[in-house]
C-alpha positions as CSV (number, residue, x, y, z in Angstrom):
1,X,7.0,23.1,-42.0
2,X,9.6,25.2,-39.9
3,X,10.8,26.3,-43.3
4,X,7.9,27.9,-44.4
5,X,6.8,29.7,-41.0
6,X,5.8,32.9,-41.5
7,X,8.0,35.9,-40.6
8,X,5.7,38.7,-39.1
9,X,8.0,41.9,-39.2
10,X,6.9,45.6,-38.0
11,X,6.3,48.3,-40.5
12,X,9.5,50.3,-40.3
13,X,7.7,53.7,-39.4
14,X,5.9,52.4,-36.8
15,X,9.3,50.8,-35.3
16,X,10.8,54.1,-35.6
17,X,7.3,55.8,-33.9
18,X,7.0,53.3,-30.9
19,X,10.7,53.5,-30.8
20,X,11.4,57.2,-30.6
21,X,11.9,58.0,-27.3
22,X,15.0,55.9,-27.3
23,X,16.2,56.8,-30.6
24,X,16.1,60.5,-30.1
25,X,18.2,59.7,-26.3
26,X,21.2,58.5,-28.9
27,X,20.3,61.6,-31.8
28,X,20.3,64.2,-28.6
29,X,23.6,62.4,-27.3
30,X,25.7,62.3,-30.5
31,X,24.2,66.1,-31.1
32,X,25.7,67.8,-28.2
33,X,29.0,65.8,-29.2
34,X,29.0,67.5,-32.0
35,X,28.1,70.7,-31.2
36,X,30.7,70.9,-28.6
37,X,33.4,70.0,-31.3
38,X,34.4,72.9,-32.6
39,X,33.7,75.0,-29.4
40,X,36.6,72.8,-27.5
41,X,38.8,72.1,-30.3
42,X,38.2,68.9,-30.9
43,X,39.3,68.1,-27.5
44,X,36.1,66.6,-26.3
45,X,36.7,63.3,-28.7
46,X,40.5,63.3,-27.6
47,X,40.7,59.5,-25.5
48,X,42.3,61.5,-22.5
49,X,38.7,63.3,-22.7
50,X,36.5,60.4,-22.7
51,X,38.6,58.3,-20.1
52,X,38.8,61.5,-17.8
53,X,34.6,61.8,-18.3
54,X,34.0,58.3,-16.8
55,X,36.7,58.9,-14.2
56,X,34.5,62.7,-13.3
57,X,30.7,61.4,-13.7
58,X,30.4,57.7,-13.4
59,X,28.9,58.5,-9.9
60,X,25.9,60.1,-12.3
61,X,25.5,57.4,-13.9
62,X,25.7,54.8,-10.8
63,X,22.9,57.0,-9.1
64,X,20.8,56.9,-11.9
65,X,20.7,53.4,-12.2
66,X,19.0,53.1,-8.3
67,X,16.9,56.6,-9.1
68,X,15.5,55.0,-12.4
69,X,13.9,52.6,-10.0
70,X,12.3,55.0,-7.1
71,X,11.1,57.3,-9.7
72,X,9.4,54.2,-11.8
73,X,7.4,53.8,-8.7
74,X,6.6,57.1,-8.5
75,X,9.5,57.8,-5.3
76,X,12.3,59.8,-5.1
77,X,15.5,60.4,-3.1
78,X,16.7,63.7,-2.5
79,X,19.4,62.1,0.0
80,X,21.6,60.6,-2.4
81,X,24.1,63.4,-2.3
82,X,24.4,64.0,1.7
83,X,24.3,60.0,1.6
84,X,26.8,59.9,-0.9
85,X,29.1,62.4,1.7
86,X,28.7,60.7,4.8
87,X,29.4,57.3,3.5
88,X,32.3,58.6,1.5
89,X,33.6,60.0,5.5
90,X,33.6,56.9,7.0
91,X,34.6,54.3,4.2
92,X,38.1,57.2,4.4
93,X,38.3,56.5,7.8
94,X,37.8,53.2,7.4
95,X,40.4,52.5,4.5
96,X,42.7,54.6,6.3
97,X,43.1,51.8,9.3
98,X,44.6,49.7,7.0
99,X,42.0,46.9,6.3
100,X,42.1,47.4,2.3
101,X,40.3,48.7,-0.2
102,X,37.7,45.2,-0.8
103,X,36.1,45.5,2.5
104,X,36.2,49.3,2.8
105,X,34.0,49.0,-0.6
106,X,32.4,46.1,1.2
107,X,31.8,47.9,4.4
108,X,30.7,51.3,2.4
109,X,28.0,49.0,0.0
110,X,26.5,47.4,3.6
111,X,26.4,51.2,5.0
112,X,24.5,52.7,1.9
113,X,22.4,49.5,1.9
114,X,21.2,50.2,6.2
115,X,20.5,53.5,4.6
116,X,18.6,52.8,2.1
117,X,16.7,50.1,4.1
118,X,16.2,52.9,7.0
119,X,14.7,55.3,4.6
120,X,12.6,53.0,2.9
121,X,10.6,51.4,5.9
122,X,9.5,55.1,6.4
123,X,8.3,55.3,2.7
124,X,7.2,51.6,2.8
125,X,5.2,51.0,5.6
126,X,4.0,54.3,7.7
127,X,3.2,55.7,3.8
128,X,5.0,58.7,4.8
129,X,5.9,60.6,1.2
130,X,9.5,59.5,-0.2
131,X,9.5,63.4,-0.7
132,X,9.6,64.1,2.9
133,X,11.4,61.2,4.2
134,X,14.1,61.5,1.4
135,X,14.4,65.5,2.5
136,X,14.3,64.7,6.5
137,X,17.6,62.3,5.4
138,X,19.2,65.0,3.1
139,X,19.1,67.3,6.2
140,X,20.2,64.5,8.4
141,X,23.2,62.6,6.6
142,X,24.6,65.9,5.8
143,X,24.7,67.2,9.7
144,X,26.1,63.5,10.5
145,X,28.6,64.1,7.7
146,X,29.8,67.5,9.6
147,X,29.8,65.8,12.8
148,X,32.1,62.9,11.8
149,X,34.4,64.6,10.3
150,X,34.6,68.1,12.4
151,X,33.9,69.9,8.9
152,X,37.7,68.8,8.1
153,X,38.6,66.4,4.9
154,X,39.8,63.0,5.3
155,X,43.1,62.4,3.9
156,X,43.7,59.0,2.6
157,X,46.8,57.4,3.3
158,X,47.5,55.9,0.0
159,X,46.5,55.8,-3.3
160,X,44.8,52.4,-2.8
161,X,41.1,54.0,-2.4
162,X,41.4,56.2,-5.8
163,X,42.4,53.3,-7.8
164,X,39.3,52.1,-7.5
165,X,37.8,55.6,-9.6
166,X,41.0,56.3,-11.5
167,X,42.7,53.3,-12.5
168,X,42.7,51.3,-15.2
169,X,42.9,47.5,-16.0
170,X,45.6,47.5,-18.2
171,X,47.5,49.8,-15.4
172,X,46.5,47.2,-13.1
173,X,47.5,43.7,-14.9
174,X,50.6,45.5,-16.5
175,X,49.6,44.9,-19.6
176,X,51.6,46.6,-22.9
177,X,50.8,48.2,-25.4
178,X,50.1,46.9,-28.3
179,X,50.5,49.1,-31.8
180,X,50.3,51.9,-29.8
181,X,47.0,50.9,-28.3
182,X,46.5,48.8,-24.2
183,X,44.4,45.9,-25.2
184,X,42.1,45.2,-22.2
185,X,39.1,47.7,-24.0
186,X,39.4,45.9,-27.1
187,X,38.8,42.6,-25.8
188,X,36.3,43.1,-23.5
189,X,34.7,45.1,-26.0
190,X,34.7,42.0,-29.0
191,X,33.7,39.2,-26.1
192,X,30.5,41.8,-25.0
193,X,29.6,42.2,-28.7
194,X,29.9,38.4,-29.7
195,X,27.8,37.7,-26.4
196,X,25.5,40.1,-27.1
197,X,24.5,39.4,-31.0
198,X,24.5,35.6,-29.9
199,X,22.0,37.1,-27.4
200,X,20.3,39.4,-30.2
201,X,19.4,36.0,-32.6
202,X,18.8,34.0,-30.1
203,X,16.1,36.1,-29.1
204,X,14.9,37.2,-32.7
205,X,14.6,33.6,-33.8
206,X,12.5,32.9,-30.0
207,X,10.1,35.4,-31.4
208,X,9.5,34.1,-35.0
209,X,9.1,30.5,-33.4
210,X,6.6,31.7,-31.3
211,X,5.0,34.1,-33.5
212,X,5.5,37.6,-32.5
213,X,6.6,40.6,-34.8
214,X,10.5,41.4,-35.4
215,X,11.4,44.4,-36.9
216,X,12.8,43.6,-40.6
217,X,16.6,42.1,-41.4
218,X,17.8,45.1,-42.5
219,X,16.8,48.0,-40.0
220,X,18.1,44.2,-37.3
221,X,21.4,44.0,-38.7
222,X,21.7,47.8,-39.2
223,X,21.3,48.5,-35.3
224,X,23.7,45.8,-34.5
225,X,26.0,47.3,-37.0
226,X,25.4,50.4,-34.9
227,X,25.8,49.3,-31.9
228,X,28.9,47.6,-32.6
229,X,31.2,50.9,-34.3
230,X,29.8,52.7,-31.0
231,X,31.1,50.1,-28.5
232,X,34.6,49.3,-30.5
233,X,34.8,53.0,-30.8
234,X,34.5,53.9,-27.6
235,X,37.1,51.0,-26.6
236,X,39.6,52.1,-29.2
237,X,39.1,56.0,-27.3
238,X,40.0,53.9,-23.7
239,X,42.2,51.8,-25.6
240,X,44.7,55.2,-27.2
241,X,44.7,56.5,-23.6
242,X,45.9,54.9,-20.0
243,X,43.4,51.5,-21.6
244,X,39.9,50.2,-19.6
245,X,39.5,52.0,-16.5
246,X,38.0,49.7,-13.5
247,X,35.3,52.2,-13.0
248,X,33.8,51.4,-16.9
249,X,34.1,48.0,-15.6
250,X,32.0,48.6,-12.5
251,X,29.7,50.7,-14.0
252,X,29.2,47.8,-16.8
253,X,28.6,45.4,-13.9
254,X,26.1,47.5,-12.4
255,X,24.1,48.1,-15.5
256,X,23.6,44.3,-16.7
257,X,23.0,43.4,-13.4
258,X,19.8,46.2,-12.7
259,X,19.2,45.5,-16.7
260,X,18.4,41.9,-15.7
261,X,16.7,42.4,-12.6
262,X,14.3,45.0,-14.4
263,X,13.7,43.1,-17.8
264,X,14.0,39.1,-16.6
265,X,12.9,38.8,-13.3
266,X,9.6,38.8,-11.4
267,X,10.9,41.5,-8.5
268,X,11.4,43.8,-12.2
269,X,7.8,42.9,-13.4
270,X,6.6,44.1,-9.9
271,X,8.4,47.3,-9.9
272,X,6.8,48.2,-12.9
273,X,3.3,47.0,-11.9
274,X,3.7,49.2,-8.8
275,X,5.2,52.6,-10.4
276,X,1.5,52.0,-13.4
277,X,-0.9,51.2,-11.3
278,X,0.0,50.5,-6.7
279,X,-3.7,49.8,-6.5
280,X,-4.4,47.3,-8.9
281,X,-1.2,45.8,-8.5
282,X,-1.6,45.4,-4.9
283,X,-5.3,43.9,-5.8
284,X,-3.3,41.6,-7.5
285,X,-1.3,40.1,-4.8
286,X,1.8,42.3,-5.1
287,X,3.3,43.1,-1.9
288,X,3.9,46.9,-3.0
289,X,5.3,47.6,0.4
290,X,7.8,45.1,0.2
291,X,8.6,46.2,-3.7
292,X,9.1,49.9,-2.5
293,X,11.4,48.8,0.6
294,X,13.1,46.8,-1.6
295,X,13.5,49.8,-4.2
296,X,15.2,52.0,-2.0
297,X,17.1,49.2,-0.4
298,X,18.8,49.3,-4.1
299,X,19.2,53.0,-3.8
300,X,21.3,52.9,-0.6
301,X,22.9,50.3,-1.9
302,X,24.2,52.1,-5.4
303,X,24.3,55.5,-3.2
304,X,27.1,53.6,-1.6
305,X,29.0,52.5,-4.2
306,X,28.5,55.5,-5.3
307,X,30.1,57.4,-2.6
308,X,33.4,55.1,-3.1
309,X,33.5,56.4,-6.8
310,X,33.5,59.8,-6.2
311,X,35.7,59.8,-2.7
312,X,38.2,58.1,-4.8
313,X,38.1,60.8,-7.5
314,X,38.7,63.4,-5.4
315,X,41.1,61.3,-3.8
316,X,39.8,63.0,-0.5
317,X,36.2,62.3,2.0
318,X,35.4,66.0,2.0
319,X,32.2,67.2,4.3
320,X,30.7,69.3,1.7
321,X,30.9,66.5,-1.1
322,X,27.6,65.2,-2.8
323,X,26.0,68.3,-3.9
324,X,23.7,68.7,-6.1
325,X,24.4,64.9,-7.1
326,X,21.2,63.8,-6.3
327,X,20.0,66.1,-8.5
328,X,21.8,65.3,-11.6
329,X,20.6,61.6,-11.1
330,X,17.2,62.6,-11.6
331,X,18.1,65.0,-14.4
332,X,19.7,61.5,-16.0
333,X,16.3,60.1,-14.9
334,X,14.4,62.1,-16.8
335,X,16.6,62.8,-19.8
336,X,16.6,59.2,-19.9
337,X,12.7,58.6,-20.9
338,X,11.7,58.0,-17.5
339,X,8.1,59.0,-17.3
340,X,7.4,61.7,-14.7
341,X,3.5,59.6,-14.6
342,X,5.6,56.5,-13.5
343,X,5.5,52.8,-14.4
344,X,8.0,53.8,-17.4
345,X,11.9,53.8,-17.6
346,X,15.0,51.3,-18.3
347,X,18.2,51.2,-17.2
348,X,20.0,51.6,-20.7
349,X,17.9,54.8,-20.8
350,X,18.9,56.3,-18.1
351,X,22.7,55.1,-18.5
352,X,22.3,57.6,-22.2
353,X,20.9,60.4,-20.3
354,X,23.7,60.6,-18.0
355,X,26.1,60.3,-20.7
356,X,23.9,63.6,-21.9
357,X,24.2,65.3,-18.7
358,X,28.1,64.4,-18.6
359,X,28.7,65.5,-22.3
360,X,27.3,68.7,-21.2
361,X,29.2,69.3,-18.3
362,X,32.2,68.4,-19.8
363,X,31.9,70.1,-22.6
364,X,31.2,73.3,-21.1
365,X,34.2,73.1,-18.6
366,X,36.3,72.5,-21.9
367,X,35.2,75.5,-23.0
368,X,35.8,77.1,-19.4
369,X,32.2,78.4,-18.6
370,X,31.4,78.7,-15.1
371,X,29.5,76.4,-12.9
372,X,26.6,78.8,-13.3
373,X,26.3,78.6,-16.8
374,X,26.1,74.8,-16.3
375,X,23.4,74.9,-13.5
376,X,21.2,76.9,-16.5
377,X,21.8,74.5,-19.3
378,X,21.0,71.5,-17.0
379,X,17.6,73.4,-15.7
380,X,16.2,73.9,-19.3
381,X,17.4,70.4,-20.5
382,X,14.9,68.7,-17.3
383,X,12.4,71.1,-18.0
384,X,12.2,70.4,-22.2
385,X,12.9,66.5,-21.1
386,X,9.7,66.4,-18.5
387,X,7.8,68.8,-21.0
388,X,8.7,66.2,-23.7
389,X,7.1,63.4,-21.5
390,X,3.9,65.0,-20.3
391,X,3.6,66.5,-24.4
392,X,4.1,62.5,-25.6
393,X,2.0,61.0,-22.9
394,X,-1.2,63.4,-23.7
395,X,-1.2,62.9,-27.5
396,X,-1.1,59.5,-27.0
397,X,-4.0,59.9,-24.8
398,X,-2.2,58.0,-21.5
399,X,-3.1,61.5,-19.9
């Protein structure tokens, strides 16, 4: 009987139409590679380059995981940056008493996580607009970042803290190299690939027993083809250079962590529920208060790790640090497929769209173009990026 079940597969154009969004993310994304080829020499697909753009923007792409989430319930927070500052002030001050770098990343996570809580009771419960409250805390963190620190940097003592945002695994295990190449990339990058298409047929063969349309063997194993030559590739890029840096690893962490919560659990379903509809879903039992707290709970909770990344990069606590950070995680956001409506976005997404955003700002400081230049580039991209959305949404009559 099993033998002969029907296999209901999706029209290939209408995969590739439902499928768009996320396809064109990747298209945009390997574009601007491209295109910034033979403007830079070549230099930004050199593995120094690609190591050295995790080292610069992972805090981008951290942010964006926690702003994917506020925005999908139709919040925002425009703290993240002044957050971002002060946190990074005291976990230097902490670090530099000598209690290590695991609770100083412990005590910094707890920190963003009271702020995040403190902001979203004020969005939660009083209804007062995450617009304002997320503006009153910009103001606020940033004058308490001034304050604790006189307006002088914080030294750290040692180069313990930066490790954590400029190391790498293979630095950190000693591990040689291996025909010129560390291994630590290369293995992680097989085991995730071998979990992942274990994960991939499990799942495709859950839907034919149960029924629902898969897309057809061929476009299947094409994208896991895919998907594999860009994960290997990218390991063999970390791999040439100083091998895995910890902060890939964290950000990886964070990613299938938020990925699961967002796609496999009911607090995910929830989160969605509120961001389409707050009304119905709170007709329907949902405690949206306690969704939206929650929310922005995770937001001060990434803001702080966060804060540790960057800190460490700059290998400094400086009082004028987070600028503009908050918004390039809602530039990611957006870039991403998030829906400026609400109720839409994924973590993956918005992981791609600050990989966009990074490609562009490091492509342009290859090629030596001011700041300036870069503030104009990343103002038409979120403009084309929400057009694109609203455009998408109204032909497909969702308004």
């Amino acid at each position: 009987m099993s033998d002969n079940k029907v296999i209901h597969t999706v029209n290939s154009r209408t995969l590739i139409r439902n499928n768009i969004r996320n396809y064109s993310m990747f298209i945009i994304l390997a574009l601007i590679m491209l295109i910034f080829a033979p403007l830079t020499g070549w230099n930004n697909f050199s593995p120094r380059n690609f190591t050295n753009i995790f080292f610069q923007y992972s805090y981008v792409l951290i942010l964006a995981i926690g702003m994917v989430q506020c925005i999908i319930i139709l919040g925002i927070d425009l703290a993240v940056g002044s957050v971002c500052a002060f946190v990074g002030a005291l976990s230097a001050m902490i670090y530099n008493t000598g209690v290590g770098m695991p609770l100083t990343l412990l005590a910094s996570l707890l920190m963003g996580l009271v702020v995040g809580a403190f902001q979203g009771w004020f969005i939660a419960y009083p209804k007062i607009p995450a617009f304002i409250v997320t503006l009153a805390g910009m103001m606020l963190f940033r004058g308490l970042t001034y304050i604790v620190t006189a307006v002088n940097p914080v030294s750290l003592n040692d180069d313990g803290y930066s490790y954590f945002s400029t190391g790498t695994l293979d630095e950190l295990l000693k591990l040689e190299q291996v025909g010129g190449h560390y291994p630590a990339a290369i293995i992680f990058a097989v085991i995730i690939l071998i979990v992942y298409f274990l994960a991939e047929f499990s799942g495709r063969r859950t839907k034919i027993e149960n029924g629902f349309e898969v897309a057809p063997m061929v476009l299947f194993i094409g994208k896991l083809v895919l998907i594999a030559v860009l994960v290997l590739g990218l390991a063999e890029r970390f791999a040439a250079y100083r091998g895995l840096p910890v902060v890939v690893i964290v950000v990886g962490v964070t990613v299938f962590i938020f990925q699961f919560v967002m796609k496999n659990t009911v607090l995910g379903r929830y989160i969605y529920a509120v961001g389409g509809n707050a009304r119905s879903a709170k007709l329907s039992g949902i405690n949206s208060e306690l969704v939206t707290f929650t929310v922005f709970s995770f937001m001060g909770l990434l803001t702080g790790l966060a804060a540790v990344i960057s800190t460490g990069y700059m290998n400094s606590a400086l009082p004028q640090a987070g600028s503009g950070f908050e918004m390039d995680a809602i530039a990611a956001c957006y870039i991403g497929g998030v829906s400026a409506s609400g109720g839409i976005g994924t973590v993956v997404g918005v992981i791609v769209g600050g990989l966009v955003m990074s490609a562009i700002n490091n492509g342009m400081s290859l090629m030596n173009l001011g700041t300036h230049y870069q503030y104009v580039v990343k103002a038409l991209i979120l403009l084309l990026a929400v057009f694109y959305d609203v455009y998408t949404r109204r032909k497909a009559g969702l308004g």
